[in-house]
KEBA-118457 format. One line per field, with one value per atom (N, C-alpha, C): atom name; x, y, z. Coordinates in nm, 2 decimals. Example, Ala and Ser with C-alpha at 12.3 -4.5 7.8 and 13.67 -1.06 7.14 Angstrom:
REM KEBA-118457
a	(N  CA  C  N  CA  C)
x	(1.32  1.23  1.32  1.28  1.37  1.29)
y	(-0.57  -0.45  -0.33  -0.22  -0.11  0.00)
z	(0.78  0.78  0.78  0.71  0.71  0.79)
REM end
This chain:
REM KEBA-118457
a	(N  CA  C  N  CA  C  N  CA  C  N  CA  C  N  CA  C  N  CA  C  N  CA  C  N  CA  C  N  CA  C  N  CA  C  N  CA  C  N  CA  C  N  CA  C  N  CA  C  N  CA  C  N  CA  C  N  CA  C  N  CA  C  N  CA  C  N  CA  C  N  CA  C  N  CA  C  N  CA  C  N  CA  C  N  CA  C  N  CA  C  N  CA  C  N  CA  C  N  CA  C  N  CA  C  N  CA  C  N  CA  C  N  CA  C  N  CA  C  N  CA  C  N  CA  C  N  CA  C  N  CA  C  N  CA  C  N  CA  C  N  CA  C  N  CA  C  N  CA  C  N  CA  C  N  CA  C  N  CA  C  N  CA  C  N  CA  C  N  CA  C  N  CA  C  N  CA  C  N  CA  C  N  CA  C  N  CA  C  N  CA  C  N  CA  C  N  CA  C  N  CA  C  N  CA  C  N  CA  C  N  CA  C  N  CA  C  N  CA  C  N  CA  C  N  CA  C  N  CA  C  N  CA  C  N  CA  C  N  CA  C  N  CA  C  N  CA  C  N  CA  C  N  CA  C  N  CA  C  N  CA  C  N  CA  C  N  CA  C  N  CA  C  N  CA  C  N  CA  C  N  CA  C  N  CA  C  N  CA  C  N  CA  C  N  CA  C  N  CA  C  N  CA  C  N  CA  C  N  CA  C  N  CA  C  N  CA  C  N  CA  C  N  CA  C  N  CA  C  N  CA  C  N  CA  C  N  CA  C  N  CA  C  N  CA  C  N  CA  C  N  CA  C  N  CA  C  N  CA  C  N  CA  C  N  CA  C  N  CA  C  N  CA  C  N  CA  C  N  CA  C  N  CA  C  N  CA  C  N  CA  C  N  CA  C  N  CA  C  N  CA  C  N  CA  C  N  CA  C  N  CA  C  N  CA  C  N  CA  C  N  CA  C  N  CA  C  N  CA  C  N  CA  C  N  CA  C  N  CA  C  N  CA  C  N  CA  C  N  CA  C  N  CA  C  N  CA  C  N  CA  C  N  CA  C  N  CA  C  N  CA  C  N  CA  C  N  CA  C  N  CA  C  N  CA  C  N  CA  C  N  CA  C  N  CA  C  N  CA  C  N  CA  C  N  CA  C  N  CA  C  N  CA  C  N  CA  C  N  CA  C  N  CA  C  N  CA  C  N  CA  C  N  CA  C  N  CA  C  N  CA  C  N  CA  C  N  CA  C  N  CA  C  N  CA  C  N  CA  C  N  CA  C  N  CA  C  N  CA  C  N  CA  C  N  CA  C  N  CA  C  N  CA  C  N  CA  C  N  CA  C  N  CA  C  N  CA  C  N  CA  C  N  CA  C  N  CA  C  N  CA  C  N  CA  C  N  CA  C  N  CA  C  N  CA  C  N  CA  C  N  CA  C  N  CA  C  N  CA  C  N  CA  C  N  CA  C  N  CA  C  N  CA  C  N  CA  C  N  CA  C  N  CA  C  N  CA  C  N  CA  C  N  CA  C  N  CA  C  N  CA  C  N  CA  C  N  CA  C  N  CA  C  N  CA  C  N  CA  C  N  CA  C  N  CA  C  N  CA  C  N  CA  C  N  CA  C  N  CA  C  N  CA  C  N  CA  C)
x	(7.86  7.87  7.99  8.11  8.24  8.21  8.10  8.10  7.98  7.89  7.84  7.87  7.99  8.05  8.13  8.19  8.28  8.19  8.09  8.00  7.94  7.93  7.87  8.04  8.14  8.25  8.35  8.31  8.35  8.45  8.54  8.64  8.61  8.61  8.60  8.70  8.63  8.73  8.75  8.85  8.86  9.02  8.99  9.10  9.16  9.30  9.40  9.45  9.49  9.51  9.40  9.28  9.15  9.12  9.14  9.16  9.26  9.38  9.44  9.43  9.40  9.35  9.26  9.18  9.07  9.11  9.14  9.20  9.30  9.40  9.50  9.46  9.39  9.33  9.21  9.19  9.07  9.15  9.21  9.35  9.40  9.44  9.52  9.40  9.28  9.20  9.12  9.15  9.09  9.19  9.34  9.45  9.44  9.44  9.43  9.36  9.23  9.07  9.14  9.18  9.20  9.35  9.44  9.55  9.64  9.68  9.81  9.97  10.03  10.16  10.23  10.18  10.30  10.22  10.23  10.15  10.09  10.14  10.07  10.01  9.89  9.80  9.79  9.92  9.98  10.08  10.16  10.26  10.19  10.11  10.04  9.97  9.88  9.86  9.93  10.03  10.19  10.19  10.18  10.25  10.18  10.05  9.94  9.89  9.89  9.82  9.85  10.05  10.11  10.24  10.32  10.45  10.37  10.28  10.20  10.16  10.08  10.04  10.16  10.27  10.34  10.48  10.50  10.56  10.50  10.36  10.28  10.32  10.28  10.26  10.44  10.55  10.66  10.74  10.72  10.79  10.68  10.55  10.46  10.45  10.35  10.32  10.38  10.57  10.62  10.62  10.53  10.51  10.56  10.54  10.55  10.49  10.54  10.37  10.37  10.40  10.34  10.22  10.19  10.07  9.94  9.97  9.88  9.91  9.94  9.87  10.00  10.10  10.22  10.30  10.22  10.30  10.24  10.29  10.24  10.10  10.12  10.01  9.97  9.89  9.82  9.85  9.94  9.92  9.88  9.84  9.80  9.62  9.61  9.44  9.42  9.57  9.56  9.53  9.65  9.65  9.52  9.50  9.36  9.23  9.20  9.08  9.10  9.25  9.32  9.23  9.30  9.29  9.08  9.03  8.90  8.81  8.90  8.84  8.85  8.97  9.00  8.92  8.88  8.78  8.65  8.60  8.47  8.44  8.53  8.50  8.52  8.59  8.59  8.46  8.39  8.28  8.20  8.15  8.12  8.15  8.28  8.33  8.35  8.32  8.27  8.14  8.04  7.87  7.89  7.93  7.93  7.96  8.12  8.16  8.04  8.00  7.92  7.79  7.75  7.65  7.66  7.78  7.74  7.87  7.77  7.84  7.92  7.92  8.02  8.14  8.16  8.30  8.38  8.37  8.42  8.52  8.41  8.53  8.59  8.56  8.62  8.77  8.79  8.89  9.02  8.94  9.02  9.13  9.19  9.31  9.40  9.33  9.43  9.50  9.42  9.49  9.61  9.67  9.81  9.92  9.90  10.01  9.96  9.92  9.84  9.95  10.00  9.94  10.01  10.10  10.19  10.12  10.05  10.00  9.87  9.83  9.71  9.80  9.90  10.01  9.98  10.06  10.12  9.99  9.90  9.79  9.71  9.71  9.59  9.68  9.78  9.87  9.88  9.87  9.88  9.74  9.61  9.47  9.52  9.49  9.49  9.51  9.67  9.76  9.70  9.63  9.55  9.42  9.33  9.18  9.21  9.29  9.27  9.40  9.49  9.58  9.57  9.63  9.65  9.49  9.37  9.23  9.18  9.18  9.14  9.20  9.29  9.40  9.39  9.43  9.42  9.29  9.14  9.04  8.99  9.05  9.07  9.02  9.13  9.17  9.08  9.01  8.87  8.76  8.74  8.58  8.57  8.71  8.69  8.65  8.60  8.52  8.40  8.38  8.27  8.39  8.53  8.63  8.59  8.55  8.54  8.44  8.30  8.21  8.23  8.34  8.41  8.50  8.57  8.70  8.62  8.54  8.45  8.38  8.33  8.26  8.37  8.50  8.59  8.64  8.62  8.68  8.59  8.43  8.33  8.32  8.33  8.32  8.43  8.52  8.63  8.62  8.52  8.50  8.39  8.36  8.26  8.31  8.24  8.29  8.34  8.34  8.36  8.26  8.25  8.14  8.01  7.92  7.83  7.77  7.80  7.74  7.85  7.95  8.14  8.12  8.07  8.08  7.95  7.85  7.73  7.80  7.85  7.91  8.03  8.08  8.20  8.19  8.05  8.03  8.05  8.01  8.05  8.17  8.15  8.35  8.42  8.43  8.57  8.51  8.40  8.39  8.43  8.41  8.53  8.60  8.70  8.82  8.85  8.79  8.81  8.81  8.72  8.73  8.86  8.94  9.01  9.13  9.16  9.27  9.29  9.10  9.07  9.14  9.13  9.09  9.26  9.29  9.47  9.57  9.52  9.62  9.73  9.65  9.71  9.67  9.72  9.65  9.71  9.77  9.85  9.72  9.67  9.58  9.45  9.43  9.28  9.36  9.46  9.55  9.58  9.61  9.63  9.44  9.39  9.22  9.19  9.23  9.14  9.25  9.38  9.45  9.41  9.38  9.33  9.20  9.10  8.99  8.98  9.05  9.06  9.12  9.25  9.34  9.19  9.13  9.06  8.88  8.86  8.81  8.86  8.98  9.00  9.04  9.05  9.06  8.93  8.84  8.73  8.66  8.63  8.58  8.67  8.80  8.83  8.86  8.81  8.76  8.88  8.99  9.06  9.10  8.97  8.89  8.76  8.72  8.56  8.49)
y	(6.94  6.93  6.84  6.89  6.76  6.66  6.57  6.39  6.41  6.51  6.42  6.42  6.49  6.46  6.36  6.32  6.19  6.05  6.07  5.99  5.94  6.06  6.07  6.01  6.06  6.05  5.93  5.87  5.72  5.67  5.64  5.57  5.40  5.39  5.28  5.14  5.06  4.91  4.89  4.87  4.82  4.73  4.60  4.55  4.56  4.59  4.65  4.55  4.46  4.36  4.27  4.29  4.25  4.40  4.54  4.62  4.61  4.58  4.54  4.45  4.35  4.20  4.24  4.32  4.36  4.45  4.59  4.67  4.61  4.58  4.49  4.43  4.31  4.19  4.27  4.40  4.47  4.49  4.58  4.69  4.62  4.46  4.39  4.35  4.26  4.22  4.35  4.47  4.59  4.58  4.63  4.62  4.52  4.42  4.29  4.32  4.35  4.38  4.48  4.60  4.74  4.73  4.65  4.67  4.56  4.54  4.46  4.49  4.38  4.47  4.37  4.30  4.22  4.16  4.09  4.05  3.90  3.84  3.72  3.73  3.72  3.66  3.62  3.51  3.40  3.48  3.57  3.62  3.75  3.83  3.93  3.84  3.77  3.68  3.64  3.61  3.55  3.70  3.77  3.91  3.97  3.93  4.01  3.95  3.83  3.72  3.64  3.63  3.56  3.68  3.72  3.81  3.91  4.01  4.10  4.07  3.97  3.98  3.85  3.80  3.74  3.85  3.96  4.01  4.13  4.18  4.22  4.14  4.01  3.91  3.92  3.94  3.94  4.05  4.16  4.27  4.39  4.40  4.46  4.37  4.27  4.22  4.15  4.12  4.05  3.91  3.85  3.70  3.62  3.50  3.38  3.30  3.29  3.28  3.18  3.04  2.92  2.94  3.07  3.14  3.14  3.16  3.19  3.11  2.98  2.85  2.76  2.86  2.82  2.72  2.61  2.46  2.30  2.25  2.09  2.09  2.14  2.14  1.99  1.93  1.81  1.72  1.69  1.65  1.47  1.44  1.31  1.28  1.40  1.49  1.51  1.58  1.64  1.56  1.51  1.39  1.26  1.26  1.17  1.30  1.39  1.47  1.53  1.51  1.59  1.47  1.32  1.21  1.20  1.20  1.21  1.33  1.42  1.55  1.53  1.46  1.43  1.33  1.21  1.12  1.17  1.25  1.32  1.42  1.47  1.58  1.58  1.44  1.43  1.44  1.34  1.30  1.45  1.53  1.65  1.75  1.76  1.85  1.82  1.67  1.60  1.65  1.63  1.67  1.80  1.91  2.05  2.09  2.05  2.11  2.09  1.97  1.95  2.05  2.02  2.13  2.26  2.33  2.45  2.49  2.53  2.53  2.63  2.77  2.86  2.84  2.72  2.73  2.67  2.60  2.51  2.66  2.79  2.88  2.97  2.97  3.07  3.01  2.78  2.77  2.69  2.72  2.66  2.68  2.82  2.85  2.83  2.73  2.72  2.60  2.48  2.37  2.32  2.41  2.40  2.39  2.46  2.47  2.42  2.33  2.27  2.16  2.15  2.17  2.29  2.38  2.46  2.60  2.65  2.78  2.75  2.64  2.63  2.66  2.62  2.62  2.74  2.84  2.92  3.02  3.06  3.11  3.08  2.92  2.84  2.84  2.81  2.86  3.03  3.11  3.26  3.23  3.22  3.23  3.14  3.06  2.99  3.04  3.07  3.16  3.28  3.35  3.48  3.46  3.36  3.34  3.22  3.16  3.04  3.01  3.15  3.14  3.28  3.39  3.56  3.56  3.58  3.58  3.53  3.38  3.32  3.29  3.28  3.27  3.47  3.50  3.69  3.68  3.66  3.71  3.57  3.46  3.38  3.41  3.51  3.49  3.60  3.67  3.78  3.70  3.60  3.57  3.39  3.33  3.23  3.14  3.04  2.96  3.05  3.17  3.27  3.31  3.29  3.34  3.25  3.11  3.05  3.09  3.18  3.23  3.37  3.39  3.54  3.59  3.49  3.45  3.40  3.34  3.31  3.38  3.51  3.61  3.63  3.74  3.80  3.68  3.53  3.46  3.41  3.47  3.43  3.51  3.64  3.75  3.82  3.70  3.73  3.65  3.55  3.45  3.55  3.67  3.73  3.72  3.67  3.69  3.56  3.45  3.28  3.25  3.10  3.04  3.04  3.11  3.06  2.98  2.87  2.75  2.75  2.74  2.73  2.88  3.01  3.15  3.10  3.04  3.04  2.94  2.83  2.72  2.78  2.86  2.92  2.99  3.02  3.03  2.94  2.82  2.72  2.61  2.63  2.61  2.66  2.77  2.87  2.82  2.78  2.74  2.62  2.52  2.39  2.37  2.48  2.46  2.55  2.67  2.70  2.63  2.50  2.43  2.34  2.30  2.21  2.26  2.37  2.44  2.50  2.51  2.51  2.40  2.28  2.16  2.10  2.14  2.08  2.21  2.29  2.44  2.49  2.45  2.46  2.49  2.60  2.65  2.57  2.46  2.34  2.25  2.19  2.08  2.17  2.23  2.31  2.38  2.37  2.42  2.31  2.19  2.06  2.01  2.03  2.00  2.08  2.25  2.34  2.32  2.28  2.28  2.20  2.05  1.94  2.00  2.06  2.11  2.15  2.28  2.35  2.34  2.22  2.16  2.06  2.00  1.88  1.95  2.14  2.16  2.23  2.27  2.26  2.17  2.07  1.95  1.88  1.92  1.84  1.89  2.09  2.17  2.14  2.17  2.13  2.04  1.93  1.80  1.69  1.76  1.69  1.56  1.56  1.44  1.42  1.32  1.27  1.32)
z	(4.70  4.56  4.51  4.57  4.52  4.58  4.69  4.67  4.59  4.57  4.47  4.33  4.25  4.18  4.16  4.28  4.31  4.28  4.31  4.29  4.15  4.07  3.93  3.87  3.83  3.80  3.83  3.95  4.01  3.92  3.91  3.84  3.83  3.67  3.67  3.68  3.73  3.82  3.67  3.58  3.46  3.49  3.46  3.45  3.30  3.36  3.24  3.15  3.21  3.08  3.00  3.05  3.01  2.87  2.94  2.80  2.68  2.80  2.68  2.55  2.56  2.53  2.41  2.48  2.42  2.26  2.32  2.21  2.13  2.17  2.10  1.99  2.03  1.93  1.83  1.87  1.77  1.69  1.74  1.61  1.54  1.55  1.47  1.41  1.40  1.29  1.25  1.29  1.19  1.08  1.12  1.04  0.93  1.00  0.88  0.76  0.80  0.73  0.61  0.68  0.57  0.49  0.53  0.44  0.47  0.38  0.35  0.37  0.44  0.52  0.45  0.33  0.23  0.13  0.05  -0.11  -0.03  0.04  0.13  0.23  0.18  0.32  0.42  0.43  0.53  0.61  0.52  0.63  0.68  0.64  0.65  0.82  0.81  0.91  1.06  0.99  1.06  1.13  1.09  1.16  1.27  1.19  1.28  1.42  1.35  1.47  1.58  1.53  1.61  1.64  1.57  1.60  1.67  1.65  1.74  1.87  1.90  2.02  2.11  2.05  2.11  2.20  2.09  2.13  2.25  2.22  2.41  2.52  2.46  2.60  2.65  2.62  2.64  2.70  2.61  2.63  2.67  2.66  2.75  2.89  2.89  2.99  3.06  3.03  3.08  3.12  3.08  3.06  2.97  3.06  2.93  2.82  2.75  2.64  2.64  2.80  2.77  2.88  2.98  3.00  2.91  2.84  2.66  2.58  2.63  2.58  2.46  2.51  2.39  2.48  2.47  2.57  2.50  2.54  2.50  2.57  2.71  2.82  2.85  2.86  2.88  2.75  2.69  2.58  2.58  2.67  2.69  2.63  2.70  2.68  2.51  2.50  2.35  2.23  2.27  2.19  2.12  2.25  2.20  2.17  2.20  2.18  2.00  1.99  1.84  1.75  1.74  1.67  1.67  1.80  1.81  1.73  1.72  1.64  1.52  1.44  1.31  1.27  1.35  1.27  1.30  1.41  1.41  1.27  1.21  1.16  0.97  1.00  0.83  0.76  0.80  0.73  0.73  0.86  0.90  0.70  0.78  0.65  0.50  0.45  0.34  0.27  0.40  0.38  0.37  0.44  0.43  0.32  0.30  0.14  0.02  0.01  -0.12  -0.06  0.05  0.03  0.01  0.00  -0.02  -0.14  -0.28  -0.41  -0.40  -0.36  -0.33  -0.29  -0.16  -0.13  -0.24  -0.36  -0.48  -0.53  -0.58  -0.60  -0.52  -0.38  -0.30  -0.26  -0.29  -0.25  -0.31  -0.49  -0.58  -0.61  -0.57  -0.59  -0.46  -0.39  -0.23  -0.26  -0.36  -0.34  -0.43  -0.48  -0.53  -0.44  -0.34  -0.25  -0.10  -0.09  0.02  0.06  0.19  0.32  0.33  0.33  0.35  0.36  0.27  0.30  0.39  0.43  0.54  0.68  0.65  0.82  0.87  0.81  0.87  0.95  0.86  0.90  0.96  0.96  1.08  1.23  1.23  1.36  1.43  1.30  1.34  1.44  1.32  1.41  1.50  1.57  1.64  1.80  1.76  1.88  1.95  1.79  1.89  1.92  1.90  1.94  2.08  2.05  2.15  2.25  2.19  2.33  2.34  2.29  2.30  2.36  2.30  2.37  2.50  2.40  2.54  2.69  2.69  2.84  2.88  2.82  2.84  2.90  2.85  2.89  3.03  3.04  3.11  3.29  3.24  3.39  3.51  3.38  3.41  3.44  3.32  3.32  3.34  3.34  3.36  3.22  3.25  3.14  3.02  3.08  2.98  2.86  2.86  2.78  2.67  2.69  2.58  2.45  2.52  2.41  2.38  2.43  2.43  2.31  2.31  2.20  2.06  2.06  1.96  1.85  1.95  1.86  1.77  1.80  1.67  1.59  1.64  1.54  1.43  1.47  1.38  1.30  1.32  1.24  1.17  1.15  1.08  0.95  1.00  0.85  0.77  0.82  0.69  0.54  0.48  0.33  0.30  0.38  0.36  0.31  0.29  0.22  0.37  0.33  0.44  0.55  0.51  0.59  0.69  0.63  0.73  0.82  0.80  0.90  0.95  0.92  1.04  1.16  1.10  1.21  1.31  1.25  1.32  1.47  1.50  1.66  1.74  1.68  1.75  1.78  1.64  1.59  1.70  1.67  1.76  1.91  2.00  2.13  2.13  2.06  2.05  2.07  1.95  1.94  2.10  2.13  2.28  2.37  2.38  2.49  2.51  2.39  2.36  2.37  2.42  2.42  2.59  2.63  2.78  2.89  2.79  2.85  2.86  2.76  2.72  2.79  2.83  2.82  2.71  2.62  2.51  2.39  2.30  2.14  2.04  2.04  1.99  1.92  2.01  1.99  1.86  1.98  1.79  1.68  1.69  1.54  1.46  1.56  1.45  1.40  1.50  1.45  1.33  1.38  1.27  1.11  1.14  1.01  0.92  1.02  0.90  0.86  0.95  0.89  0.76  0.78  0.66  0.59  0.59  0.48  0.38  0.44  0.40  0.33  0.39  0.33  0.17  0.16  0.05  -0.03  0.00  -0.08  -0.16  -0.05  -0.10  -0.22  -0.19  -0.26  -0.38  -0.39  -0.48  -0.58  -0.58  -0.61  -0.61  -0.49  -0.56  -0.43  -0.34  -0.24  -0.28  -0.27  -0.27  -0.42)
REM end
């Protein structure tokens, strides 16, 4: 009777910092979701995205968070793939904006204080999808981390303009690879900042 309980019961092989990783990064974009831990967006962001899981990676898991992608890394790589993403993507995000009339008011009140409130929050995300995630779930699944990290960063755009949260599965594997490729969440923060500096410029009419 007790092996075949041992049997039914089996303890499962769960790698722990793969849970961790996991729960961690939930709890903070649930948090984010249900409340406000200051009147800004950006530092509310800042807290959740980067001071949260920078301070795990440190004082839990005792690492270094140029582990988790907080390094120049390859920046020879970077460098040219960054400048290649910025002329690939202008035009890209030109055509998108005008196609879709919604993002004009979801992003009109961003461009007063542009580039500066795009920073802080495009660096928060950044750090936790494409270094805290992806290097964390890395080192479990390998290269599958890249469509791994992707999902919570797509389903965090719910409630954006449409066309920008359908693209964002693929977006966030992009910007995953480029962070794969450089060891670094440096290079897709300067990509995704201009992105989204340049999408609110455009919606806003105050480009093209």
């Amino acid at each position: 009777m007790i092996p075949m309980l041992r049997k039914i019961f089996l303890p499962l092989n769960i790698d722990r910092k793969t849970a961790w990783v996991t729960i961690v990064s939930t709890l903070l974009l649930i948090v984010y979701h249900y409340h406000d831990l200051t009147k800004s967006a950006e530092i509310n962001q800042t807290i959740l995205f980067f001071i949260a899981p920078l301070l795990l990676i440190v004082l839990i898991f005792r690492e270094s968070p140029r582990e988790y992608g907080f390094t120049l890394g390859d920046w020879r790589a970077g460098l040219v793939i960054t400048i290649g993403g910025i002329v690939l993507m202008t035009p890209v995000i030109w055509f998108l904006a005008k196609l879709d009339p919604t993002a004009e008011s979801y992003y009109k009140d961003m461009a007063a204080s542009l580039p500066w409130n795009t920073f802080g929050q495009i660096f928060a995300w950044e750090f936790m999808f494409r270094g805290f995630i992806l290097f964390g779930y890395a080192r479990k699944f390998g290269p599958d981390a890249l469509w791994i990290q992707a999902v919570p960063f797509a389903l965090l755009h719910i409630g954006k303009p449409e066309i920008e949260t359908l693209s964002t599965i693929f977006g966030g594997f992009a910007f995953g690879w480029v962070a794969w490729r450089t060891k670094s969440f440096l290079y897709p923060f300067l990509i995704h900042w201009y992105i989204f500096t340049l999408i609110v410029l455009f919606t806003s009419g105050m480009l093209g």
